[in-house]
C-alpha positions as CSV (number, residue, x, y, z in Angstrom):
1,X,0.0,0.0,0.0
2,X,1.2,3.9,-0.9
3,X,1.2,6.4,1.2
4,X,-1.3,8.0,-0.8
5,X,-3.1,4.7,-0.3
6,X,-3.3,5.0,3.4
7,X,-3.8,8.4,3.7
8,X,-7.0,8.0,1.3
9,X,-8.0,4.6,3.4
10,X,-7.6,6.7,6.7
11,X,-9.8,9.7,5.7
12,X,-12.6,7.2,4.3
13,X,-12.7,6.1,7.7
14,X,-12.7,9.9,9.4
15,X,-15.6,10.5,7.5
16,X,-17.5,7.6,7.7
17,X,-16.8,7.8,11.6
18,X,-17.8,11.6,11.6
19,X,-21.5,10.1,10.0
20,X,-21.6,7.4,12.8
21,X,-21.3,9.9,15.1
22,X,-24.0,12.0,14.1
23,X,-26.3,8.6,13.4
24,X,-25.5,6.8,16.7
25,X,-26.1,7.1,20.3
26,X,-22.6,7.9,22.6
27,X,-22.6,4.0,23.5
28,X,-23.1,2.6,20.2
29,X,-20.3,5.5,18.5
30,X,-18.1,5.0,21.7
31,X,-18.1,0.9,21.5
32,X,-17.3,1.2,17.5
33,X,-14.7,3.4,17.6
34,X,-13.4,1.0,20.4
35,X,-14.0,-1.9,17.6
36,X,-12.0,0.5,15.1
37,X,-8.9,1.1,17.2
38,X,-8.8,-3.0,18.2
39,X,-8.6,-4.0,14.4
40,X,-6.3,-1.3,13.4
41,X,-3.9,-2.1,16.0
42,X,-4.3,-5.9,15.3
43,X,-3.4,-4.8,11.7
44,X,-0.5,-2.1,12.6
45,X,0.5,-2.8,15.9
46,X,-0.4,0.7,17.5
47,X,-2.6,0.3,20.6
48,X,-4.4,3.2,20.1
49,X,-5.7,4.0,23.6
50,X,-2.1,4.2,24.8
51,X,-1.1,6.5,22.1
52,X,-3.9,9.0,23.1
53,X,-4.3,8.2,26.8
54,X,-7.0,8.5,29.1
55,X,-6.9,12.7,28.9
56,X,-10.3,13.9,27.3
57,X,-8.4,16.2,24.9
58,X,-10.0,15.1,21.4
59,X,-6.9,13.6,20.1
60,X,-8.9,9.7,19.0
């Protein structure tokens, strides 16, 4: 995959999350997004919720 390729894959999935959000009750967007950041890292190795931390500061 290009970087192009994963920079396109990765904004795909920012907007289709951004829709989610607006579609979906806090538990049902929370729990995906969860589901999101599990199969990513199972795919890149990046555990997501260490990267950002517990801090409420918008970064995932």
């Amino acid at each position: 995959m290009t970087d192009e390729e994963v920079v396109a894959a990765a904004e795909a999935l920012g907007e289709e999350l951004a829709a989610a959000k607006e579609s979906s009750s806090e538990f049902a967007f929370t729990t995906m997004v969860m589901q999101c950041n599990e199969a990513i890292g199972d795919e890149t190795g990046v555990d997501y919720g260490s990267v950002c931390g517990d801090a409420d500061d918008g970064c995932c």
